[in-house]
Structure formats: structure tokens, C-alpha cells
N, C-alpha and C positions, 0 to 999 in steps of 0.2 A: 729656721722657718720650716716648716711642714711644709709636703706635700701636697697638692691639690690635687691632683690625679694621678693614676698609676694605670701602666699597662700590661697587660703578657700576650705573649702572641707564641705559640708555638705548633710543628707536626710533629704528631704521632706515629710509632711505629710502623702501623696499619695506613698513614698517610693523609689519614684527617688531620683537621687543621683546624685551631683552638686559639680563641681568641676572646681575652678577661678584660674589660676595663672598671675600675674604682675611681667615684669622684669625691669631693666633698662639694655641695651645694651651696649657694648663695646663702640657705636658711640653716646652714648646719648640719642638713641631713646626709645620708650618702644614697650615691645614685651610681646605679652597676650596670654592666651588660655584658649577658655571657652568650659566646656564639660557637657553634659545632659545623664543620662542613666536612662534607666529603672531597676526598682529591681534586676532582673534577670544579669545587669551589660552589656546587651547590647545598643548599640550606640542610641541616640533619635539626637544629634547634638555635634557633635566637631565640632570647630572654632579655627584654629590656626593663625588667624590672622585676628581678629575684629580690626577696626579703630575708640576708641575712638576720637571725635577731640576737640586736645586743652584742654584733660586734665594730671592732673597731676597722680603719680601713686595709690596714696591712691583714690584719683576721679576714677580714668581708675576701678580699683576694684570694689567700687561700683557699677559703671554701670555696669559692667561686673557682678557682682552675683544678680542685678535687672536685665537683661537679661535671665542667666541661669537659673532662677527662674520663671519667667513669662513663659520658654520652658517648665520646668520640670513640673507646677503645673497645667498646661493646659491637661497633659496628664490621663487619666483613666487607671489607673492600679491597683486600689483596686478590 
């Protein structure tokens, strides 16, 4: 059996805090949310509805924590 949902959670060097979920939907489709915080646990970017296209859910994840990632590490907060 598949999956229904998947999680990542993790900090960055810099100490942002990154945080991926992938679902698959009642209808089939997939539904994501990707969030970026700084240390402190305030918002840098939530995304509750990124539009991978044309991947699958293990796919959609990755780009999704190469996104949250490229947001978070950009950031100076050392």
C-alpha cells in the first residue's frame, strides 16, 4: 500500500526551520505545504498550495524541500 502522506521537517545550518508536507487527496490529486521560519519560529514563507507540475508524490517532496531550502538558507540569521 502507498503512502498518503509524507512529511520533512527539518533546521538549517543558519537555524531556520523547514517544514514539507505531501498528501494525496480524496480526488487523486496532490496537496503540499511548504513553510520556512526563522529561529525565533516566525513566518519567512508558507505556501499552502505550490503547484508541482507533473510530478509524482515522492518527486513533489523533493522539490518541495529544494525549495524550502534554497528560502531558508538564503536567509541571515546567525
Amino acid at each position: 500500500m502507498t503512502e498518503r502522506h509524507i512529511q520533512h521537517k527539518e533546521t538549517l545550518s543558519n537555524g531556520c526551520k523547514i517544514e514539507v508536507k505531501a498528501e494525496i487527496l480524496k480526488d487523486g490529486s496532490l496537496g503540499m505545504f511548504i513553510g520556512v521560519y526563522r529561529p525565533d519560529g516566525t513566518v519567512i514563507d508558507e505556501n499552502d498550495d505550490p503547484k508541482p507540475h507533473m510530478l509524482d508524490m515522492e518527486a513533489a517532496m523533493d522539490w518541495g524541500i529544494d525549495i524550502a531550502k534554497g528560502i531558508g538558507n538564503s536567509q541571515r540569521t546567525l
